[in-house]
N, C-alpha and C positions, 0 to 999 in steps of 0.2 A: 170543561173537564181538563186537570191537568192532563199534561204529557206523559206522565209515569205512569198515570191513572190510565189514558188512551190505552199506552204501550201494556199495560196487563191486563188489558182488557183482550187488546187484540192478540197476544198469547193465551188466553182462555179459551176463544173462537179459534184460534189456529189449533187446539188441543182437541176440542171437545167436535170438530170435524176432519175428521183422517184422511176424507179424498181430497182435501182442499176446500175453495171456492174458486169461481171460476165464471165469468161472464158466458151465456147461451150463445150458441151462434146460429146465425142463419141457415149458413151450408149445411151443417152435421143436421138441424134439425129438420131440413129440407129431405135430406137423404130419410130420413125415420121415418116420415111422413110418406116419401116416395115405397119404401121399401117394409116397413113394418106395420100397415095397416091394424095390423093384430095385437098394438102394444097398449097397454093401457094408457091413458089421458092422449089419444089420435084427434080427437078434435080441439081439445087445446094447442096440440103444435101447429095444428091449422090454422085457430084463432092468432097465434104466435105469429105466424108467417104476413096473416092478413096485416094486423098492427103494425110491424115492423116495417110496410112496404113503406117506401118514400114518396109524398104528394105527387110528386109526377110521374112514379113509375120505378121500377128496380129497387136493391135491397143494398146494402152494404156499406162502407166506406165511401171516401173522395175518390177520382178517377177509378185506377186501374184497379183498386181495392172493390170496387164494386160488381168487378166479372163474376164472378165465382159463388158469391152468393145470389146474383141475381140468376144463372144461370141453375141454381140449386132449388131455387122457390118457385121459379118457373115449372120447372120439370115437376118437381114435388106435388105444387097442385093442379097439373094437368092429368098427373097420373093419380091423383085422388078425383078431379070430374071425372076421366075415364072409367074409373071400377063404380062407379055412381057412390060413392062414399059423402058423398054431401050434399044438402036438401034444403030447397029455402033463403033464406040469407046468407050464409055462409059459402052455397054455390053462386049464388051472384054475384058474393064478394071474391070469390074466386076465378071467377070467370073474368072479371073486370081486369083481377089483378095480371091474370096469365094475359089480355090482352094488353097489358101497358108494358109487362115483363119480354114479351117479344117485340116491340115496336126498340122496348129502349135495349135489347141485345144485338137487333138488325143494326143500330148504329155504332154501339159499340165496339163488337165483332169486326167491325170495317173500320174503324178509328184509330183504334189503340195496338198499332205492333204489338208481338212477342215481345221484342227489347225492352217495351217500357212498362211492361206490366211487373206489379214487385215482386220480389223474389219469394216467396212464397210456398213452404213442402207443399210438393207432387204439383204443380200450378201446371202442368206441360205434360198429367196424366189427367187431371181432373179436369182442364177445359175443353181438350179431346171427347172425354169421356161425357161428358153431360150435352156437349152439341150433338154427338151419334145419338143420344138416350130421348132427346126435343126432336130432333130429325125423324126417328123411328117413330115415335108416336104421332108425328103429322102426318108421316107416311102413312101408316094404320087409318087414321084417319080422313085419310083420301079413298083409299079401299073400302073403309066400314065408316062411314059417314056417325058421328052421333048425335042425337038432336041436341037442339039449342048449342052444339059448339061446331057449328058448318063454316065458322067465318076463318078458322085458323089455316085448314089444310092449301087455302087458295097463298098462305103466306109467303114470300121467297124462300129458299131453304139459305139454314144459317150456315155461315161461313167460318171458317177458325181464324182466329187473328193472321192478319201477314206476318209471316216469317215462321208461325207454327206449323208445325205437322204431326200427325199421328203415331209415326213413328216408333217413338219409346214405349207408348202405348199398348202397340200392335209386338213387342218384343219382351214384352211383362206377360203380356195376355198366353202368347205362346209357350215362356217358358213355366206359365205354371201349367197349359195343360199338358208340355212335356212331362210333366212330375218334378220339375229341378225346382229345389226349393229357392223361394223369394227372399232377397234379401231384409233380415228385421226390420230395416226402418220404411218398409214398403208397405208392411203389414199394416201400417199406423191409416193408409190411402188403399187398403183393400176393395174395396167398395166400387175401384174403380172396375176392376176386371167384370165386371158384370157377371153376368148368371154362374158364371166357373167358379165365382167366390167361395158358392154354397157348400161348407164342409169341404172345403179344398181338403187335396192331400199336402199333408205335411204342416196343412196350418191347424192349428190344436187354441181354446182357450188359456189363458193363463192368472196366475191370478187371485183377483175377486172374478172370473171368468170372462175376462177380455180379451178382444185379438186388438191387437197394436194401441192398445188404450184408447182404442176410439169404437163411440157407439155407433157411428155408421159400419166403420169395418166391423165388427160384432155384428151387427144386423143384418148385414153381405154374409157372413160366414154361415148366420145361423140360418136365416130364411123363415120358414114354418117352425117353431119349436117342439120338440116332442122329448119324452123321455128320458131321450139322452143326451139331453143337452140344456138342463137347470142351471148350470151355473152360468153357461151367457145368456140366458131368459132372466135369470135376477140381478146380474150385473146391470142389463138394461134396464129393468123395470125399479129399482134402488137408483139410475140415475135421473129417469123422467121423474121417478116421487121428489126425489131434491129439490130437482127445479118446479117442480110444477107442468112438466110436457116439453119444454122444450130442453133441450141439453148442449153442452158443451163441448167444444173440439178434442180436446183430453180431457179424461179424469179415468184414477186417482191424477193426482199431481201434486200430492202429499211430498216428497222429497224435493221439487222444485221449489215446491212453496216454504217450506221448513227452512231452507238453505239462504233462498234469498231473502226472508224477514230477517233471519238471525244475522244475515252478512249487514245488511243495511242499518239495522239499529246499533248495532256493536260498531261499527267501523264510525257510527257517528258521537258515539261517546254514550249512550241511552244507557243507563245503569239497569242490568238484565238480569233477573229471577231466571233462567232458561229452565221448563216443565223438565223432567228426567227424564223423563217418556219420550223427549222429543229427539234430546241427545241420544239416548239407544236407538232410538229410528235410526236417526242418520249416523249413526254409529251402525248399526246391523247392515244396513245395505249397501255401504262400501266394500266392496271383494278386490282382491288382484287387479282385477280388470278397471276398477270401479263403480261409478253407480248411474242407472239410468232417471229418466227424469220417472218414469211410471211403469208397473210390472206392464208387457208386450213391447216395450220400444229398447231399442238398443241402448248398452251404455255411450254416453258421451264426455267428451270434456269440459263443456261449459257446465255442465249440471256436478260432474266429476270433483270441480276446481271449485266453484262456490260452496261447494259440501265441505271439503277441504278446508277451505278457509274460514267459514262459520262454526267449524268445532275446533278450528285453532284458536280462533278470537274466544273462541267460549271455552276455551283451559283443556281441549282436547285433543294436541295436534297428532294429526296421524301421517305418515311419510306419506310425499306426493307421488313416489314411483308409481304407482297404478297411471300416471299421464303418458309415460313414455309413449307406450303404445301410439298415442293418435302424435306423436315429434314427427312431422314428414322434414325434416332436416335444417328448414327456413319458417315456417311456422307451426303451429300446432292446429291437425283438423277436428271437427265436431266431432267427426267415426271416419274409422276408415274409408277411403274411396267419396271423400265427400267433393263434390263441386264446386268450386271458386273455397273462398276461407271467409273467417268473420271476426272483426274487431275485438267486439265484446267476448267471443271465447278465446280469444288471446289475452285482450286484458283480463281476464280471471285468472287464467293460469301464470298470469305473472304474477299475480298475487298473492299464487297459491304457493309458487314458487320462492316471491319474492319474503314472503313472511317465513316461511319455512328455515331461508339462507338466514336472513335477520335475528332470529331468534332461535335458533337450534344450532346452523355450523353445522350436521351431517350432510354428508357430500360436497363438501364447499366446494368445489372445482367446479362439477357438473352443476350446481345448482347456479354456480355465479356464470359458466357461461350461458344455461337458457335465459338467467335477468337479463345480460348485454344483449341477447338476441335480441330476446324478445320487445326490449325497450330500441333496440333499431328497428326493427320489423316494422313495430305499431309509429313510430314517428316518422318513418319514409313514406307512411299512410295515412298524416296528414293532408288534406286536403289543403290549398293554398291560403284560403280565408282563416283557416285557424281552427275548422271540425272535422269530426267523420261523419265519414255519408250513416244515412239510413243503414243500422246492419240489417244481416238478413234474416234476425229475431226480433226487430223493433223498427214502427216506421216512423218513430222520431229520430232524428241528429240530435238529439239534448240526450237521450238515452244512452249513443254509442260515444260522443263526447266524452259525457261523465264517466263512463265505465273506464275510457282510455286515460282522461286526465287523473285519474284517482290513482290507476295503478303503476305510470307514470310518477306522480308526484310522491308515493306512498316508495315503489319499490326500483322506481327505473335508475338505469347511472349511467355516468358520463355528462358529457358539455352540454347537448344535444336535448337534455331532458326541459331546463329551464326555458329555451326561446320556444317550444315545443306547447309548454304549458300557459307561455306568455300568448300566443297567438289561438290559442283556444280562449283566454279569456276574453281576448278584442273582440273574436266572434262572439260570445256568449255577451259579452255588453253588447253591440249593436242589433242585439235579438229579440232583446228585449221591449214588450208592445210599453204601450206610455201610460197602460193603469198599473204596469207593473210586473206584468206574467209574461211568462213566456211559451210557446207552443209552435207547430208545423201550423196547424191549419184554424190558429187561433186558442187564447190562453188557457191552459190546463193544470191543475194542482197537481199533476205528476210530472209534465214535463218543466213548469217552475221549480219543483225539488230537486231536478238532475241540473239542470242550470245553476241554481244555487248552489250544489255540491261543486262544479266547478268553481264558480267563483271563491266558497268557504277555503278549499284546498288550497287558493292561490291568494290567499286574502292577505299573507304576510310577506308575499313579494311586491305585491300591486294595492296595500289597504286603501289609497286615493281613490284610486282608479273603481276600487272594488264597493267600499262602505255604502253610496247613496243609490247603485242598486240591491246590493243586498237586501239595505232597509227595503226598497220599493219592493223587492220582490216578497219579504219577509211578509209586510204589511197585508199585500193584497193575499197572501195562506191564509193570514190570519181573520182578514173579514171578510173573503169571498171566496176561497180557490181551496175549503174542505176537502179532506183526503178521500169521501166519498163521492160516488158517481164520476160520470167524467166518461171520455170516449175512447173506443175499443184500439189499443195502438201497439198491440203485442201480437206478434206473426205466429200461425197457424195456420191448417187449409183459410182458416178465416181471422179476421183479425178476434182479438179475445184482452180481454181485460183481469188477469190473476187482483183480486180485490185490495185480497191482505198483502200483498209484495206493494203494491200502489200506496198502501195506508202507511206501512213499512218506511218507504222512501218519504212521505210527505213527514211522518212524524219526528222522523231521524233529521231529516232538516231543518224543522222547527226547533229540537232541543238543540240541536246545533247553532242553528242562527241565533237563539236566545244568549247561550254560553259567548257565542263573537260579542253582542247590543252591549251586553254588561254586568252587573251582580244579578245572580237567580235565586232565589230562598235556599237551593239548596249547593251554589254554588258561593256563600255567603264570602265577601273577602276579595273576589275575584277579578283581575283589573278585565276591563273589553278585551286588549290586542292578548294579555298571557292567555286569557280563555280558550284562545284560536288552535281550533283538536289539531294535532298531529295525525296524519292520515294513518302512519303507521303504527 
């Protein structure tokens, strides 16, 4: 299939599903499992959980990536043996699983610090909270013994990683049963608070009837459904029909999703129909403030700034003042009051800013001095080798790389920008495996396209240096490294795979890489090197 053909295909799919798409997670569907007995397709997120477990034991990611949901599947189906909710095959495959699920969190638990576990929303509420939720139920079960599961209670009890503590926990849990309302982006990790969740004060659905765009938090809130409370009973039951029983970390995620396809194909040159529909989306849910990733979560600035910049690419710019707010003086944060900062939402907002300055001239002063910031900020935050670390929404360095080198090279100024750009691509060649891909924990058609994007970006200072991996990486998209499938490497309670943003970035680099190789049918005339897009 051509690329044009792909590319409208995958705007038909991004059109004709409104909450997005969105890889299942473990966690969320653990918590459903744990807590909504009552929801329609309950033994399929069971059969889900069985499947998903890994040959020897626990759920989830590489290392540290795999606390949280194996701590989630645990729980989940201890407290589905405990109500006797399963019978037959499915409790011995559950019983099996909950004994390899505790063996491999006694080690873990004691293994892996706080420090090194990733950085992860609510990771330092939710690891807290699910070892109390495993502990009380052994507990119970030394008390009230139940058959055939006599072997757990004798278990050690588990421990919280070193350097954790309950803490923030135990100061969430209080202030909401003081009445003081939670901060929004807490809402998203409601689940944690336990039993208090139910119909908190002050927490309200929103919405398609969501709290914090998450079906766990929703299923904390709701508890038992009755009468007054259909709109978070159909928001739930609309999102297990989706998937089939198991569900996702967020949804909708319809604005996140709209944003970053239309940033990534446009910015790579992909000649774009954009649906009308899509552009008034994101056009309606930018306000003063501007827009969040999904109705219950706060607004932010990375979702704010790619919104930004995909309906300026798409002939719709709208002032970036709505970012001021999250300016803390030296970078820009996600929301207010956020913790540490993050690459990639600076490199948006320089984008946002920087195309803004570029092509419009209102505010020039202010607009030129957040570019020099922001283009110092992000390049004193180079790492030595030439990347940025893992940010704290992606747990690749190919992801926060690209995001850095693009808005850099597109909109950064000064001296500083080029040796900047030069030493991301040395890393981004020495990364690359020897069939041609590139990836963290082995080669991925998503993180070969953000590799590729650097190198494209930089391909007219360095074409030597740059040309015979391009090809390499080019080649192996094209007969092995499909923009489908592929493994979960986008931060959430749990890691999650956005499908269409993934397909986005792969296909944006392929039309891209095509336009560098040489003539395209429809670039007929075209020499290789003029081909080479202009980031801006």
């Amino acid at each position: 299939m051509s690329i044009l053909a792909a590319t409208r295909d995958l705007l038909g799919e991004m059109t004709a599903t409104p909450t997005g798409q969105s890889s299942v997670s473990v966690y969320e569907t653990g918590r459903l499992v744990s807590l909504s007995p009552w929801l329609t397709l309950h033994a399929e997120r069971v059969r889900y959980l069985l499947d998903a477990e890994h040959p020897r034991g626990g759920w989830g990611g590489p290392g540290g990536y795999g606390l949280v949901p194996t701590l989630s599947a645990t729980e989940g189906l201890l407290a589905a043996l405990r109500r006797g909710d399963l019978a037959g095959a499915p409790a011995l495959g559950a019983v099996a699983a909950v004994d390899r699920g505790l063996s491999v969190l006694a080690e873990r638990l004691t293994a892996v610090p706080a420090s090194a576990l990733p950085d992860m929303p609510a990771i330092d509420l939710i690891v807290p909270a699910l070892v109390e939720a495993l502990t009380a139920h052994l507990d119970a079960m030394r008390d009230d013994p139940v058959a055939g599961l006599d072997r757990w209670p004798a278990a050690p009890r588990l421990p919280l990683p070193p350097g954790m503590a309950p803490t923030r926990l135990a100061r969430v849990r209080a202030a909401l049963a003081s009445g003081h309302p939670l901060p929004e982006k807490l809402l998203h990790a409601l689940e944690v608070v336990g039993p208090a969740a139910r119909r908190a004060a002050g927490v309200a659905p929103v919405g398609p009837g969501t709290v914090g765009a998450s079906p766990a938090a929703t299923a904390a809130w709701l508890g038992v459904p009755d009468a007054s409370t259909r709109a978070a009973r159909a928001y739930l039951e609309g999102v297990v029909r989706q998937h089939g029983g198991p569900v996702p970390c967020t949804s909708p995620i319809s604005v996140f999703e709209r944003s970053w396809v239309l940033s990534a194909l446009s910015r790579a040159g992909v000649p774009l129909t954009v649906p009308p529909s899509v552009l008034a989306s994101l056009l309606d849910t930018l306000g003063p403030a501007g827009t969040a990733t999904a109705p219950g979560l706060p607004v932010d600035a990375d979702t704010t700034s790619v919104t930004l910049y995909a309906l300026a690419r798409a002939g719709h710019p709208v002032d970036p003042s709505s970012l001021w707010s999250f300016d803390t003086g030296e970078h820009f944060c996600t929301w207010p009051k956020e913790d540490g900062a993050s690459i990639t939402t600076n490199a948006h907002v320089l984008d946002a800013f920087g195309w803004h300055l570029r092509h419009t001239g209102e505010r020039s002063r202010q607009h030129a001095a957040v570019v020099r910031r922001l283009t110092t900020w992000l390049a004193d935050r180079q790492a030595p080798e030439g990347s940025w670390s893992s940010d704290r929404w992606h747990a690749s360095p190919y992801y926060a790389t690209s995001c850095a080198v693009l808005a850099l090279h597109g909109y950064g100024v000064g001296a500083a920008v080029e040796p900047v750009v030069r030493r991301a691509v040395r890393w981004v060649l020495a990364g690359q495996h020897p069939d041609g891909s590139w990836g963290r924990w082995g080669g991925t058609a998503e993180e070969t396209a953000y590799a590729l994007q650097v190198l494209l970006a930089a391909g007219p200072t360095s074409p030597d240096q740059c040309a015979g991996a391009i090809a390499r990486g080019w080649r192996w998209l094209a007969t092995t490294g499909g923009p489908d499938g592929g493994p979960a490497l986008w931060h959430d309670k749990d890691l999650y795979r956005p499908s269409l943003i993934v397909r986005a970035a792969v296909l944006g680099v392929t039309w891209w890489g095509r336009r560098w190789a040489g003539p395209d049918p429809v670039e007929a005339g075209t020499s290789p090197r003029s081909a080479m897009i202009r980031i801006a």
